[in-house]
N, C-alpha and C positions, 0 to 999 in steps of 0.2 A: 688515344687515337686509333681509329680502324687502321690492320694491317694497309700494306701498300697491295692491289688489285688483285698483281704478278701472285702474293700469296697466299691468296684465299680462294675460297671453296664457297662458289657462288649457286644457289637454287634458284631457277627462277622458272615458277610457274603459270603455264600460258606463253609456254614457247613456240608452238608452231608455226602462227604467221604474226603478222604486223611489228607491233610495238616490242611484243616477248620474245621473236624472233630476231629481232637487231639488235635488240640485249643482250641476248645470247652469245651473239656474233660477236658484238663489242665487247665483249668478257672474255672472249676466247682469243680474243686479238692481242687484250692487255697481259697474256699469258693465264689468267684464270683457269681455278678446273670447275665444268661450266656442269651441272649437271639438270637437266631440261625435263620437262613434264607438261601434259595436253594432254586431250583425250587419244587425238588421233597418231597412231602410233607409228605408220608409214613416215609420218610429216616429220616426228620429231628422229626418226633413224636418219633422213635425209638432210637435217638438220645436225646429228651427230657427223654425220661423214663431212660436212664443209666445214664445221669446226677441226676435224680432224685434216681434213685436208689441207686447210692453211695453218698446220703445227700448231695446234690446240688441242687441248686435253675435255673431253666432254660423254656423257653420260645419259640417259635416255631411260627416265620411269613411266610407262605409261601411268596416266592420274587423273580421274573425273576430279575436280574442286570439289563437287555438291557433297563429296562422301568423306566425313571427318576423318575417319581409318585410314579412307588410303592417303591422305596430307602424310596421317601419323608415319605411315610405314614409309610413305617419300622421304621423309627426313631423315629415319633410319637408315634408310640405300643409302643414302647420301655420308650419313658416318660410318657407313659401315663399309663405304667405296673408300673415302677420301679422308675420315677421321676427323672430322668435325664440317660445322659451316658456320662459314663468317659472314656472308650477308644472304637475305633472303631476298626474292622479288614477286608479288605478287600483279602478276598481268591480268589474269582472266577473267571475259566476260562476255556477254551476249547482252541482244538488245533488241526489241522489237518497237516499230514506229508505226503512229495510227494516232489516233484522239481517243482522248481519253475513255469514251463509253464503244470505242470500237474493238480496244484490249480485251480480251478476257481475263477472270482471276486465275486462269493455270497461267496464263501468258506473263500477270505481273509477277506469280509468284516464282516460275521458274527465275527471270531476271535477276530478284533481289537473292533464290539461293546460290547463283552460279558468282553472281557478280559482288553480294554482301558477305555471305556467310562461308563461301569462297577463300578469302580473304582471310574471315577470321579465321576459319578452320585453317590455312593453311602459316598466318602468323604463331597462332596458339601452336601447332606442332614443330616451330623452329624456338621458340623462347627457351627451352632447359636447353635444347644444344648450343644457341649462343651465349645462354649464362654459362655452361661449362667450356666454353670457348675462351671464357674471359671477358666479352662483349663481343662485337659487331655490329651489322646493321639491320632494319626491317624496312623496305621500301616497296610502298605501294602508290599501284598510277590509278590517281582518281582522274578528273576532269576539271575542265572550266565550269562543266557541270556540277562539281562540288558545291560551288557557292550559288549561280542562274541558271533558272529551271529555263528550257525554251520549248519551244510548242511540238506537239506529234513526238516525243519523248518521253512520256510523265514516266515508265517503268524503273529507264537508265539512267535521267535525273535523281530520282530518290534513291536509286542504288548508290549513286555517288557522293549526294549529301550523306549518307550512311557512311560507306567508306569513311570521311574525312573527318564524321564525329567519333568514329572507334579510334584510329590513329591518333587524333588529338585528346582521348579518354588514357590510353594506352601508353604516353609520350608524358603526360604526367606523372600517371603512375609508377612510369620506370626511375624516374627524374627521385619520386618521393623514396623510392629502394635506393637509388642511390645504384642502381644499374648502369653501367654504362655501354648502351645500345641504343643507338641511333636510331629515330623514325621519321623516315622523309615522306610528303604525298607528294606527286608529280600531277602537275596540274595543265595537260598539253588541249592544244586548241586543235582544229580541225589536222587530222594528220593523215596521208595518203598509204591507207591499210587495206589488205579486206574485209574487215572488218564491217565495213557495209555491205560488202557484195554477200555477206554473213547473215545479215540483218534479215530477220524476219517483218514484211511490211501489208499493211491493211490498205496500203495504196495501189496503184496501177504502175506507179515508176520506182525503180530503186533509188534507193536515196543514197547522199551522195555527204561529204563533210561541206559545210559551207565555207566560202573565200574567208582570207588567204589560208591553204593550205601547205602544211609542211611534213618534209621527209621524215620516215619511222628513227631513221637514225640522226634526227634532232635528239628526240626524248630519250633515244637508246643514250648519247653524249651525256646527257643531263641523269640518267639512270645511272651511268657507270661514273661517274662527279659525285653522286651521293652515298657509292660503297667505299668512296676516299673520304669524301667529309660529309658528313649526312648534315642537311639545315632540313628545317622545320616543314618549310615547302618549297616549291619550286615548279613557278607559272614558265610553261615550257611555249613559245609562240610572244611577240608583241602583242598581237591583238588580246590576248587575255589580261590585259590593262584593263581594257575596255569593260569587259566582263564584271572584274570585280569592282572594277570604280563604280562602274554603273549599278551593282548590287550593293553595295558598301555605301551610295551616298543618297541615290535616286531610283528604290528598286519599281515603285510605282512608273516612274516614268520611261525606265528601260523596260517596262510591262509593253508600255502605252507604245513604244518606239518597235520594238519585234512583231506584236499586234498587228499594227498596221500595216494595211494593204496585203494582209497574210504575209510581208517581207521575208521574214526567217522560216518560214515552213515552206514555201516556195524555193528557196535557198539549197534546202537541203532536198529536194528529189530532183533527180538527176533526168536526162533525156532518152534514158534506156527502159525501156519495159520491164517490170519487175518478172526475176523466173521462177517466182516459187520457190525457190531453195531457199533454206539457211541451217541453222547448227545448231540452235535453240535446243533442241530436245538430243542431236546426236549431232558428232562430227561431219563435216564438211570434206570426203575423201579428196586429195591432191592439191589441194588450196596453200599447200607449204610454202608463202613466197612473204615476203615484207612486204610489198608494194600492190596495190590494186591493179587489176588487167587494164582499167582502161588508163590508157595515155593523160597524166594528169601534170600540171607546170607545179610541180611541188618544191616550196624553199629547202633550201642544201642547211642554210646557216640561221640560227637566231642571233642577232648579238647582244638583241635585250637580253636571253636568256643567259646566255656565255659572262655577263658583264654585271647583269643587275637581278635576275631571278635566282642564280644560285649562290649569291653571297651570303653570308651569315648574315645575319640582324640582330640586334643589341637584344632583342627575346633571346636567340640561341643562344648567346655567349653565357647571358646570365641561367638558362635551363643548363647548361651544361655546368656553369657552375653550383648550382643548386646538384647537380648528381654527384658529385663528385663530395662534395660536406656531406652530404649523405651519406655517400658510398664512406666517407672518411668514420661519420659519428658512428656507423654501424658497426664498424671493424673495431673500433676503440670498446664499444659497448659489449660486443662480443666476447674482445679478449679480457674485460672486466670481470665479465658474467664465469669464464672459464679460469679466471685467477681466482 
């Protein structure tokens, strides 16, 4: 079992606003030593000092995702700060909205390195420090996007099905060594970030998370639930029922149902003039908050998620016992090999 929260040595990268940012928080709350990474480096000092401020222990590397090296050397700071890490958290990403022939190929490709290979690079640089840990955890926030692609998206859709086939390639694999490291995807519905006001768009409005929307520090709860007990995934929001039901049973017709009337791409741009900003290619200076600027009725609570998205499932019980006879046959076979 993963240490208890109070004693580990939590990374989490794509700290400075939204979802990475309440992480952070929520880590530093639980007593964690929390140590943060983004590009922008103002955001994540001012982010050190509110962990610090409210009696938390925390730490601040600057770190582009897109560059394998600096993941590697993050995770060095980080044992070389704190002497090892016990869970990783992988946040980061960008996303640009338009139709599909309005994207450019720099535009798709930048998305899938910040937001796919991101990911991997910064998992691949925490794996030897959590095997010399002993285990831990590896948690990465995909989306509802993971499984339903929806319209004026196509970039941050396929970054997400990515994400969620590397984790589930990955969560095998560990299973088959007989590792024991946990791999959680967080799979949250529209949640009140700035993450859109981030959002590089090919429309005239900025766009916006479509209803019902919920608070960062929903998934931030559900984030810091799975460096205690990691399960397999975990649909952060009620409405992502919807989601996968409707991809899992009827994906033609949940086509047919967003489609129409342009419903979901309407949904998502908002009644503000788009201002040409975003972070796609460079940080977004001062934008260090969890919460969007505009005024939005964002849920406090999930209870689906609290009740029925983060329980184990009879998958996990038996993955985790499948690592554990592993991890058992390989120690026997070892000490065989060495008698």
């Amino acid at each position: 079992m993963p240490r208890s929260v109070s004693e580990q040595t939590v990374v989490v990268v794509g700290a400075s606003s939204g979802i990475g940012r309440a992480s952070a928080l929520a880590f530093g709350r639980e007593g964690a030593r929390v140590v943060v990474a983004a590009r922008s480096g103002d955001d994540l000092e001012s982010l050190v000092t509110e962990i610090r401020d409210a009696g938390g222990d925390a730490y601040a590397v600057p770190t582009d995702v897109a560059d394998a090296e600096q993941l590697r050397r993050l995770a060095a700071a980080a044992v070389s700060r704190y002497g090892g890490i016990d869970t990783w958290v992988n946040v980061a990403a960008v996303t640009v909205y338009g139709r599909v022939e309005e994207i450019t190929d720099e535009e798709y490709e930048r998305v899938l390195q910040v937001n796919v290979m991101g990911q991997v690079h910064g998992t691949r640089a925490a794996l030897p420090h959590l095997r010399a840990r002993g285990g831990g955890a590896v948690i990465g926030i995909g989306s509802v996007e993971s499984y339903r692609a929806v319209p004026l998206h196509a970039p941050y859709t396929m970054s997400k099905f990515a994400v969620r086939a590397f984790y589930d390639t990955l969560r095998m694999e560990l299973a088959e060594e007989g590792a024991p490291i946990g791999v959680t995807t967080i799979l949250p519905v529209g949640i009140d970030t700035p993450f859109f006001e981030h959002a590089r768009s090919h429309g005239d409005r900025l766009p916006k998370p479509p209803p019902p929307i919920y608070a960062p520090e929903v998934v931030a709860a559900a984030v810091v639930r799975a460096a205690k007990s990691p399960t397999r995934e975990v649909p952060v929001g009620a409405p992502a029922v919807a989601f996968l039901l409707g991809q899992r049973f009827s994906p033609a017709l949940t086509d047919a149902l967003m489609a129409a009337g342009g419903m979901l791409s309407k949904a998502q741009q908002s009644r503000r003039p788009d201002d040409n900003r975003d972070n796609l290619d460079a940080p977004m200076p001062g934008t260090g908050r969890t919460r969007g600027v505009r005024p939005t009725l964002a849920l406090r609570h999930s209870l689906f998620t609290r009740l029925i998205g983060q329980r184990s499932r009879p998958g996990d019980l038996l993955t985790r016992a499948v690592t554990r006879l592993q991890g058992r046959s390989d120690a026997t076979g070892s000490g065989g090999q060495q008698g």
